[in-house]
C-alpha positions as CSV (number, residue, x, y, z in Angstrom):
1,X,0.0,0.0,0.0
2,X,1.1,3.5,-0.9
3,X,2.6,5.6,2.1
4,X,-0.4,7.1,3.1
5,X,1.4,10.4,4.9
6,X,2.2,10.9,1.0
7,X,-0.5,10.1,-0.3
8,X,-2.2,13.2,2.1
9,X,0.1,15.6,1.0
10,X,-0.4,15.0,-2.4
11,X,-4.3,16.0,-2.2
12,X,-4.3,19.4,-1.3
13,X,-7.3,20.8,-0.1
14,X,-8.6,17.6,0.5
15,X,-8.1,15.8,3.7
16,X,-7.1,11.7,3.2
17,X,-8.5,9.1,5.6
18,X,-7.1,5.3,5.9
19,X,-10.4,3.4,5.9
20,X,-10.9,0.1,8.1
21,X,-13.8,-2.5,9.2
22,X,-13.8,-3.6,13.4
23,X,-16.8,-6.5,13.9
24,X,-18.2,-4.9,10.5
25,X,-18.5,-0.8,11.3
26,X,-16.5,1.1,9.3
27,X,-14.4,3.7,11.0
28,X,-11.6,6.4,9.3
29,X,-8.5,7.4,10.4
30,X,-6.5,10.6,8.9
31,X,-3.7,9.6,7.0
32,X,-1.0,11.9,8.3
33,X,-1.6,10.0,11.6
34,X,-0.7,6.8,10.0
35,X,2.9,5.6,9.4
36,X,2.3,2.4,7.7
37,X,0.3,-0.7,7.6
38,X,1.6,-4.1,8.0
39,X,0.4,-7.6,8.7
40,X,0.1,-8.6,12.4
41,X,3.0,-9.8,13.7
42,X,3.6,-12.9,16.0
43,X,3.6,-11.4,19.2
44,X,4.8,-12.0,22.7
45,X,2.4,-12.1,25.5
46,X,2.9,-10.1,28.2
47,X,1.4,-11.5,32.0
48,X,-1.0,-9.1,33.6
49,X,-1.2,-7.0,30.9
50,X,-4.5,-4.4,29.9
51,X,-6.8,-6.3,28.3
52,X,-6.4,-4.8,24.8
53,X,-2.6,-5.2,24.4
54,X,-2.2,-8.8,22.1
55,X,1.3,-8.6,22.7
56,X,4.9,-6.8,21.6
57,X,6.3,-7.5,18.3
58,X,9.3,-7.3,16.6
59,X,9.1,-4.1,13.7
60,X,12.3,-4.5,11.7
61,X,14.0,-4.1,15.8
62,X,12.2,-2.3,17.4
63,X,9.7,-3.2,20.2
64,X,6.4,-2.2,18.8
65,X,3.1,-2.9,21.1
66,X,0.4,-4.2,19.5
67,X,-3.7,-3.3,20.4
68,X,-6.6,-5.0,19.7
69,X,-9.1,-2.3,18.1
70,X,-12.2,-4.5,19.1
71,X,-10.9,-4.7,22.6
72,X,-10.5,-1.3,22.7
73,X,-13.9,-0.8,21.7
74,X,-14.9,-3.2,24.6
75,X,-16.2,-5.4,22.0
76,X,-15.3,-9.5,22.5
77,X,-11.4,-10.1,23.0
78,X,-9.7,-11.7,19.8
79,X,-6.7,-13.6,19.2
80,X,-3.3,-12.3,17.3
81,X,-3.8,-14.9,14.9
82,X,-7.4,-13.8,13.5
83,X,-6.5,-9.9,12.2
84,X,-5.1,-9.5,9.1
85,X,-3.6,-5.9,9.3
86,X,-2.5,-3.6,11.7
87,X,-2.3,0.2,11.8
88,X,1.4,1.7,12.9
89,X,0.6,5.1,14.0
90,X,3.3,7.9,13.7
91,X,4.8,9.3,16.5
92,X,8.2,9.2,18.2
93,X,7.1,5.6,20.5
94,X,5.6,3.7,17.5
95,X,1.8,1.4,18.3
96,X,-0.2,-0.8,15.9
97,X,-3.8,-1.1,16.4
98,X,-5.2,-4.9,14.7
99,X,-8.3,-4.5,12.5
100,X,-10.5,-7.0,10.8
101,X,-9.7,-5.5,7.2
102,X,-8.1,-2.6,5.7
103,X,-10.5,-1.0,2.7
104,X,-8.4,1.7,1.5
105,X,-7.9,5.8,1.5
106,X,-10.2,8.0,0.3
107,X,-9.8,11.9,0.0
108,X,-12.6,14.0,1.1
109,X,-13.8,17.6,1.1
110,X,-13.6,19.2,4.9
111,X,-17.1,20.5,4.0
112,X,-18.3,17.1,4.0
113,X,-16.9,15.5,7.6
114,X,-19.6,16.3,9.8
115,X,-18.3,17.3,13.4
116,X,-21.0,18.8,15.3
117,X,-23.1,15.2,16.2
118,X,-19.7,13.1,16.4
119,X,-20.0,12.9,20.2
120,X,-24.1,11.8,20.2
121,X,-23.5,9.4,17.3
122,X,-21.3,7.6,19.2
123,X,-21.7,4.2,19.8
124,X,-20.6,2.5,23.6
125,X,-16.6,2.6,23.4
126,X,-16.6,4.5,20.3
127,X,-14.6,8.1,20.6
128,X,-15.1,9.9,17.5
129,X,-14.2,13.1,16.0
130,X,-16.5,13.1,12.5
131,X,-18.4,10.8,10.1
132,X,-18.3,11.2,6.7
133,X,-20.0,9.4,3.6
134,X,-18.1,7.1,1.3
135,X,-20.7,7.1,-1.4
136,X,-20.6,3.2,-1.5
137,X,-19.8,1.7,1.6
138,X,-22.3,4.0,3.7
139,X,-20.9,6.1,6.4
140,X,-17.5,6.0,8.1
141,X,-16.7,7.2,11.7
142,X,-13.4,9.0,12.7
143,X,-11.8,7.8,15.6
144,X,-9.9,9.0,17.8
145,X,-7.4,6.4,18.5
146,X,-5.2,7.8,20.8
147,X,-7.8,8.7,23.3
148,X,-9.4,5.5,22.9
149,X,-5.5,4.0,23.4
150,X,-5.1,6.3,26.5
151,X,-7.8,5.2,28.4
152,X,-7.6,1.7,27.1
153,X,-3.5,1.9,28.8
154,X,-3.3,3.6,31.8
155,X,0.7,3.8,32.0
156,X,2.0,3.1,35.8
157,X,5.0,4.5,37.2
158,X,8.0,2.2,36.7
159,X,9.0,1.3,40.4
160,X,11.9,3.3,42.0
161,X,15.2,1.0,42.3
162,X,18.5,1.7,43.5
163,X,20.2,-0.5,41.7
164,X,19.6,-2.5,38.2
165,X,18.0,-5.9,37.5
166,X,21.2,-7.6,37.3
167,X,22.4,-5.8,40.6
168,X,19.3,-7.1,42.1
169,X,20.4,-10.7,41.0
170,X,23.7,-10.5,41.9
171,X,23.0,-8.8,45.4
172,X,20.6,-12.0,46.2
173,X,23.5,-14.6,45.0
174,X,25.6,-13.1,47.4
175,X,23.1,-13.6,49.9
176,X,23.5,-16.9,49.8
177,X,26.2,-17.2,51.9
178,X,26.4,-21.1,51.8
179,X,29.7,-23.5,50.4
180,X,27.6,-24.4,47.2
181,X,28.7,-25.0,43.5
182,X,26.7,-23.9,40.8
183,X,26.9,-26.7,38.0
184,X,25.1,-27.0,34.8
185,X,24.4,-30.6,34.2
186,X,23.5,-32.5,31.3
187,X,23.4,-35.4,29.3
188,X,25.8,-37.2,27.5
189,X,25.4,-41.6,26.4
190,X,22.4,-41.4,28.8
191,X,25.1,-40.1,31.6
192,X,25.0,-37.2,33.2
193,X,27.7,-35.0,33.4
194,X,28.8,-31.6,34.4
195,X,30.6,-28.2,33.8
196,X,31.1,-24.9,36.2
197,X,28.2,-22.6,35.5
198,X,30.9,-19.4,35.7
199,X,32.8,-21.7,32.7
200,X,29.8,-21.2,30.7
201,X,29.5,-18.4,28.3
202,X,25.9,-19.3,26.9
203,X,24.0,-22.5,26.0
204,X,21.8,-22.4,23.0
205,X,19.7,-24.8,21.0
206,X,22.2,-27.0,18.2
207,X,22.0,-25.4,14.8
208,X,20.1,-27.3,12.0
209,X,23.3,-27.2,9.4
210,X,27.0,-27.0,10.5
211,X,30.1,-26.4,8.1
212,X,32.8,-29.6,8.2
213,X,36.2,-28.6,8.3
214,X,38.1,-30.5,5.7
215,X,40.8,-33.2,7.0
216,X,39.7,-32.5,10.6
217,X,39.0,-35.1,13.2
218,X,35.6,-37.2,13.4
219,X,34.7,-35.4,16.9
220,X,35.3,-31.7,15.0
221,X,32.0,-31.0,13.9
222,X,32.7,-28.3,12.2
223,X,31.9,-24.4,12.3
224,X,28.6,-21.8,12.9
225,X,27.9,-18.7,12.9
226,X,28.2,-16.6,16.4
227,X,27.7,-13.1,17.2
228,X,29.8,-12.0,13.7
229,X,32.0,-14.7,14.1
230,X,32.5,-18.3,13.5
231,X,32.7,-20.9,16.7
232,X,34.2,-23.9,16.1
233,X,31.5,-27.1,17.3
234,X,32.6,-30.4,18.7
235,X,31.4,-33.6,19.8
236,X,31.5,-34.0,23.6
237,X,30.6,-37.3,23.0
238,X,34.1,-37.7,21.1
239,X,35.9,-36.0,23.5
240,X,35.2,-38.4,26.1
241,X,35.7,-41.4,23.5
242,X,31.6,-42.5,23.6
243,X,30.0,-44.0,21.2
244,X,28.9,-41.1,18.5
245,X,24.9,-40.8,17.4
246,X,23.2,-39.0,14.7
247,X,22.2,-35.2,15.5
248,X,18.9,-34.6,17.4
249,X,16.6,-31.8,18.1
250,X,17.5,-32.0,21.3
251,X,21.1,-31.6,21.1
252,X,22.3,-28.3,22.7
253,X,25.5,-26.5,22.2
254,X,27.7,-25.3,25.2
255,X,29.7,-22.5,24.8
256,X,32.9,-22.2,26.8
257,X,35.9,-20.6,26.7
258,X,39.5,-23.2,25.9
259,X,42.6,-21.9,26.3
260,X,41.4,-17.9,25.5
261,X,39.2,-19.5,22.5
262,X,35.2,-19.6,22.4
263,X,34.4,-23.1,21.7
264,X,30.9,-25.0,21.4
265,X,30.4,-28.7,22.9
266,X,27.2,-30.6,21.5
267,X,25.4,-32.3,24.3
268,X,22.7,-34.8,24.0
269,X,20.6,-32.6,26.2
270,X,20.3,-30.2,29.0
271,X,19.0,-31.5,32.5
272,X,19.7,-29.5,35.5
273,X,21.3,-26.5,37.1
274,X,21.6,-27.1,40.4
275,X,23.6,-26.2,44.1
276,X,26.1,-28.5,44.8
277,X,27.2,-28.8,48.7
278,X,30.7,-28.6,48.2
279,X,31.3,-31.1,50.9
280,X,29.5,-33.7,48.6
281,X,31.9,-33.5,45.4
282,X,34.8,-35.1,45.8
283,X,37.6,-36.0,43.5
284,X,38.1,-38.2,41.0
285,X,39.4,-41.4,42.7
286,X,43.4,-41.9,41.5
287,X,42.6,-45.1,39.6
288,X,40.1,-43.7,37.7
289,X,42.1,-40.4,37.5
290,X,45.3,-42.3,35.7
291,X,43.6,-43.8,33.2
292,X,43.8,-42.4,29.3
293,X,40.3,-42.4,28.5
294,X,37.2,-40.7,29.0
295,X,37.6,-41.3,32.7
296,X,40.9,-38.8,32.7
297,X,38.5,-36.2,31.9
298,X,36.2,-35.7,35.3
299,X,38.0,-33.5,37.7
300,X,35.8,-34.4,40.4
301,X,32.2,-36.3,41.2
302,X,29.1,-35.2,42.8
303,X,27.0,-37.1,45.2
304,X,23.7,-36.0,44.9
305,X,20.3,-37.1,46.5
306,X,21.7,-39.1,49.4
307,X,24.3,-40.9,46.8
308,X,21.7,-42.0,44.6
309,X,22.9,-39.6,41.8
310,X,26.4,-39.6,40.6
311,X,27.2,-36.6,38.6
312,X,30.7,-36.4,36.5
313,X,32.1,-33.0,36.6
314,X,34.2,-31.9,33.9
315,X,37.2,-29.2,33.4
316,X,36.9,-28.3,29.9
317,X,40.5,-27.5,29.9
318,X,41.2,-31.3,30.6
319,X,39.2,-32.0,27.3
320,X,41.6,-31.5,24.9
321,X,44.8,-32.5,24.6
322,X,48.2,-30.1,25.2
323,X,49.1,-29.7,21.8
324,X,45.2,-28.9,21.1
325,X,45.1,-26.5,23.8
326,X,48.4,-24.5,22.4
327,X,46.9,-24.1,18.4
328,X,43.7,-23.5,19.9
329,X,45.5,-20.5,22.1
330,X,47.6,-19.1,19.1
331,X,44.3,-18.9,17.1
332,X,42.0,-17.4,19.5
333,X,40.5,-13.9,19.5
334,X,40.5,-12.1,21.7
335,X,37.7,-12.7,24.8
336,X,36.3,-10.2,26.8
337,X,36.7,-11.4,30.1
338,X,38.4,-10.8,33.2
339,X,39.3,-14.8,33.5
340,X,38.2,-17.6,31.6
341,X,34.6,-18.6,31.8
342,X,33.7,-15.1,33.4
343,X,30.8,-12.9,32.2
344,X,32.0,-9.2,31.8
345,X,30.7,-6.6,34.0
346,X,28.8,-5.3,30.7
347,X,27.4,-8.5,29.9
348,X,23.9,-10.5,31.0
349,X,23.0,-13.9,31.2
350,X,19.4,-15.6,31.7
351,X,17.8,-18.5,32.4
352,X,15.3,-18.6,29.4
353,X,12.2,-20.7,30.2
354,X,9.3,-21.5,28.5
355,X,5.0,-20.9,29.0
356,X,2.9,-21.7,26.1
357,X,4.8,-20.1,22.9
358,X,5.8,-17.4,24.8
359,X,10.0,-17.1,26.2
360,X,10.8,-15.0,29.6
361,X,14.3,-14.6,31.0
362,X,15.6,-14.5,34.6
363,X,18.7,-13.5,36.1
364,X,21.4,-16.6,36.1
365,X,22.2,-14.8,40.0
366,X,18.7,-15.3,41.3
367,X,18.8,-18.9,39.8
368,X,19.5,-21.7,42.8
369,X,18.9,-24.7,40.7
370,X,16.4,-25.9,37.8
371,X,15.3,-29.9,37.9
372,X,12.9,-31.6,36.6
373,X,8.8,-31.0,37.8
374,X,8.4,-32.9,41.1
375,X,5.6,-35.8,40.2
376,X,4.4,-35.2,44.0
377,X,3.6,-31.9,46.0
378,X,2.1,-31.4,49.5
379,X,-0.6,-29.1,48.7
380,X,-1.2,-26.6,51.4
381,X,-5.1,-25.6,52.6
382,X,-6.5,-22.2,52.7
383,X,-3.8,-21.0,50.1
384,X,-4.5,-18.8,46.6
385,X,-4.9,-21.2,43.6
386,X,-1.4,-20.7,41.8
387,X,0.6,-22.2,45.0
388,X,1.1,-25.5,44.1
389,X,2.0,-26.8,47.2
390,X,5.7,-27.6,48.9
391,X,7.8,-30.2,48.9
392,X,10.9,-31.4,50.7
393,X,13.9,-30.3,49.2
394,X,17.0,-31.8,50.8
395,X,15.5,-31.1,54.3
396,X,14.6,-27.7,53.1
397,X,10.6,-26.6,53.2
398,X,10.0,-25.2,49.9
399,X,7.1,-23.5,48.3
400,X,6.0,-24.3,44.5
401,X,4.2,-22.0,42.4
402,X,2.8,-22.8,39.3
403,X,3.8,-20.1,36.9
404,X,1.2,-20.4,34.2
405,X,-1.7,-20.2,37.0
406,X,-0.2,-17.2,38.2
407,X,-0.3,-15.9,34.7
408,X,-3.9,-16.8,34.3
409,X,-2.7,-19.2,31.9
410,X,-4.7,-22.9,31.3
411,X,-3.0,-26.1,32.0
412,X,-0.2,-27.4,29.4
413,X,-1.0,-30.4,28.0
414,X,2.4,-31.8,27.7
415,X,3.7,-32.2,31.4
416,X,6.9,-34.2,30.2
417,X,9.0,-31.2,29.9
418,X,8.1,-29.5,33.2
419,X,10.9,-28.0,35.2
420,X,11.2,-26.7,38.5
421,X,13.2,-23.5,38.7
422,X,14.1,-22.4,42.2
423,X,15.0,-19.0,42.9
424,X,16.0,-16.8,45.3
425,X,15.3,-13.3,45.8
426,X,16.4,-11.0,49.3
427,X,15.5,-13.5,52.1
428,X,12.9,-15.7,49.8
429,X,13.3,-19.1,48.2
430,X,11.1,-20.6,46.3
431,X,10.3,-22.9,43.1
432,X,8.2,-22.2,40.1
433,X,6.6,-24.6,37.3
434,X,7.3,-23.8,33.9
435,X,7.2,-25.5,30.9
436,X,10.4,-25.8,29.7
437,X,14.2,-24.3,29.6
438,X,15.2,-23.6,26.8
439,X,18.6,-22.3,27.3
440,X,21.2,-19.8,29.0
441,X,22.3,-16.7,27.1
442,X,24.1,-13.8,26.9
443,X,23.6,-10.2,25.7
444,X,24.9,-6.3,26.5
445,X,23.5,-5.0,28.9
446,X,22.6,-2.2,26.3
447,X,20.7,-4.4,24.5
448,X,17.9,-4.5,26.7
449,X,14.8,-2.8,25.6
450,X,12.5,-1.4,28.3
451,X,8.6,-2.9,28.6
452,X,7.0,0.1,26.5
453,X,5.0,1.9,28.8
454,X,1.6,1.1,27.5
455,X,2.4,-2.4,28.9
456,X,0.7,-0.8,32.0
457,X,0.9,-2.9,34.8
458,X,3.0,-5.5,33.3
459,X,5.7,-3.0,33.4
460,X,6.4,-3.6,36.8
461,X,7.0,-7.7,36.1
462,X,8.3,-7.2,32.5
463,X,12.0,-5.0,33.3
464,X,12.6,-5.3,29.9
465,X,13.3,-7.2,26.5
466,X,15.7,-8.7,24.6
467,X,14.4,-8.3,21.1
468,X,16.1,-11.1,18.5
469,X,15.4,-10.0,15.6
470,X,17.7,-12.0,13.3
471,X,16.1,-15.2,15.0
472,X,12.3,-13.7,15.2
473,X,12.2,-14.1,19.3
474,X,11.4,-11.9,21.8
475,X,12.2,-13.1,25.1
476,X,10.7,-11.2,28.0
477,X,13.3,-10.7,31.1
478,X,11.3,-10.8,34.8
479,X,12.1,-9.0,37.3
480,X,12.3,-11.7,40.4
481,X,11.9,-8.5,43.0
482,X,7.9,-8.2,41.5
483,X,7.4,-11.8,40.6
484,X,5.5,-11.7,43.7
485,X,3.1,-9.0,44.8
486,X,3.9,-7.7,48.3
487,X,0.7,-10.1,49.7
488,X,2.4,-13.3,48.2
489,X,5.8,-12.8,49.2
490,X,4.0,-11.9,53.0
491,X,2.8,-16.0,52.6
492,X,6.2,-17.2,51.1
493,X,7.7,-15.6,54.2
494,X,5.4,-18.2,56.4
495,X,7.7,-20.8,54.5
496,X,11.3,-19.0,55.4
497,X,13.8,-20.9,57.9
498,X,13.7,-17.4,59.8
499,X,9.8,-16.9,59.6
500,X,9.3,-20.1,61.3
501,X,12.1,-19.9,64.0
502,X,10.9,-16.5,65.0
503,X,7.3,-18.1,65.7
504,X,8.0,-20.9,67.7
């Protein structure tokens, strides 16, 4: 469709109205307040938010908030997925209003927009400024769109905050003030195995296509793109001389840092993060230690659940050999990081789970551990709907949430791929349901976008949003201060080791 800001200057006199259809009336729009129109978008749906938002979406990078027009109108709600178009209207913080159908501009003679009996012809929800006649389609209404959008998305104020997200996150970590290990565990031959969260850069999902290396060895996978570069990909299952399988969709890709080099391991799968008492890992026992094979890899093991799970911790500098390790540190470019494995000052990384189609982000800090969906939990009586229950962990009370109830959200109707995420924020610990983790990245700290304020009360939950463009995601980060609002973190507190010793 033509631009139609030119297509008003180009009429003179005339004045040039973008014409629409919303549950069949047919409203008008002036042109110069319109600065394009595109198909909707998939959009990303934001908890607790008004009514009439469908969602943010991606608009060649920039966060653009999307409105239902028959929501606005207080007509039925709609989905996403059923409108066609959507109006972008010009101004300097961008907003697109879905319609049923787009029927075209018209130019029209000021004389004949009739003002004075605008307001009484107004239908319930309708804000209009003029009608005029189409001579063919009957009569079209002008709205006013931005006071319908006003009063349709009341902005709140963004909460005051000393410090930043991340702060926030890394402020509770250090709260913790316990001899844990943080490991990321996953699966390798049906074994599970191991690797320092602060020796992980990111983990992300195995690309569909990788580039072989000519004359290199059968664990070099080969090379993908990452962030403008190339990292090279290998086979953790070569590395620790197992038996190799054909790539699956569930294959992830670890990234680490060798020898001053970025490199990615494939793993069969992600399984846990978890805390690991540090009086429960223990060394590799000499034997096993001296031995040339995969074995000589594992630095140390971890004796989880009462030594029912064995956990083999790796050092990926013990992965490759010495003459690997010295090519692979002659090649390398430059890493920005204070040691190796470290996350910059500048840079971010988040859990990124899963509810419905829709991706959120927390801060790695506030993350205790993430393991599978507990099949049973204590449900407590007298206690709001989305509180699971609590269960015993490691001797530990701990409260459960179920995060898509808390989002108004219905029940998933896969459970296989539930995980429990604990999380820690101030003096609170607790563990919420999601659907799935998906993976741990990494982005500037300048690349988060903040909730646009028409997200109203979302704003507060939704600190921001990391807007993938080249990868068509938008993941929205959570702020694990307002997960909570202050009445359900007042009944969390009834399940603190402090609450309860205070009471007895």
């Amino acid at each position: 469709m033509a631009d139609p800001r030119a297509a008003a200057a180009a009429e003179g006199d005339t004045q040039t109205f973008l014409t629409f259809r919303s549950a069949g009336d047919l409203y008008a729009l002036r042109a110069d307040q319109v600065s394009e129109v595109i198909r909707v978008p998939a959009v990303a749906r934001l908890p607790h938010g008004p009514r009439s938002l469908l969602g943010l979406a991606n608009l060649r990078g920039q966060v653009l908030p999307v409105a239902s027009l028959n929501t606005l109108l207080g007509r039925p709600e709609t989905v996403a997925a059923a409108l066609p178009r959507a109006i972008v209207l010009d101004g300097a913080a961008p907003v697109a209003v879905a319609v049923d159908e787009i029927r075209g501009l018209v130019a029209v003679d000021p004389s004949k927009i009739a003002t004075d009996q605008a307001a009484s012809a107004a239908e319930a929800g309708e804000v209009l400024t003029g009608a005029f006649d189409t001579r063919g389609e009957g009569v079209a209404k002008i709205l006013d769109l931005r006071s319908l959008l006003a009063a349709g998305f009341v902005p709140r104020a963004r909460p005051e905050r000393a410090v930043s997200l991340v702060a926030d996150g890394r402020r509770a970590a250090d709260g913790a003030a316990d001899d844990r290990q943080k490991l990321v565990t996953f699966e390798v031959a049906g074994q599970e195995y191991a690797l320092a969260l602060g020796s992980i850069r990111e983990i992300i999902n195995a690309p569909a296509s990788v580039v072989a290396m000519p004359r290199s060895e059968a664990l070099v996978m080969g090379v993908v793109p990452y962030r403008d570069s190339l990292l090279p990909v290998l086979s953790l299952r070569g590395l620790l001389g197992l038996t190799q399988r054909p790539a699956a969709t569930s294959d992830k890709v670890v990234v680490t840092i060798v020898g001053g080099a970025l490199v990615g391991l494939v793993v069969d799968d992600i399984r846990a993060l978890i805390s690991a008492d540090s009086s429960l890992v223990e060394p590799t026992p000499p034997l096993l230690a001296a031995r040339t094979g995969g074995e000589s890899k594992v630095k140390a093991i971890y004796r989880g659940d009462s030594g029912r799970r064995l956990v083999s911790i790796l050092d990926a500098g013990q992965l490759f050999r010495e003459d690997v390790m010295e090519r692979l540190g002659r090649g390398a470019q430059p890493v920005k990081t204070e040691q190796a494995g470290a996350v910059d000052a500048a840079t971010i990384q988040f859990l990124v789970f899963r509810l419905g189609g829709d991706e959120f982000g927390l801060p790695i800090e506030v993350i205790d551990e993430v393991a599978r969906a507990p099949a049973k939990v204590t449900r407590v009586p007298r206690t709001p709907k989305f509180l699971e229950g609590v269960i015993n962990l490691r001797g530990e009370v701990l409260p459960v949430i179920d995060q898509r109830r808390r989002f108004d959200m219905p029940p998933a109707a896969d459970l296989s791929a539930r995980r429990l995420v604990v999380l820690r924020t101030d003096r609170r610990r607790a563990g919420v349901i999601v659907d799935g983790v998906s993976e741990v990245l990494s982005c500037a700290a300048t690349s988060i976008e903040e909730a646009p304020d028409l997200a109203g009360e979302a704003t507060r939950l939704v600190h921001g949003v990391l807007n993938l463009e080249a990868q068509n995601r938008m993941i929205l980060l959570l702020d694990p201060v307002e997960l909570l609002t202050r009445a359900e973190r007042g009944l969390l507190d009834a399940f603190t080791p402090e609450t309860r010793q205070s009471g007895a």
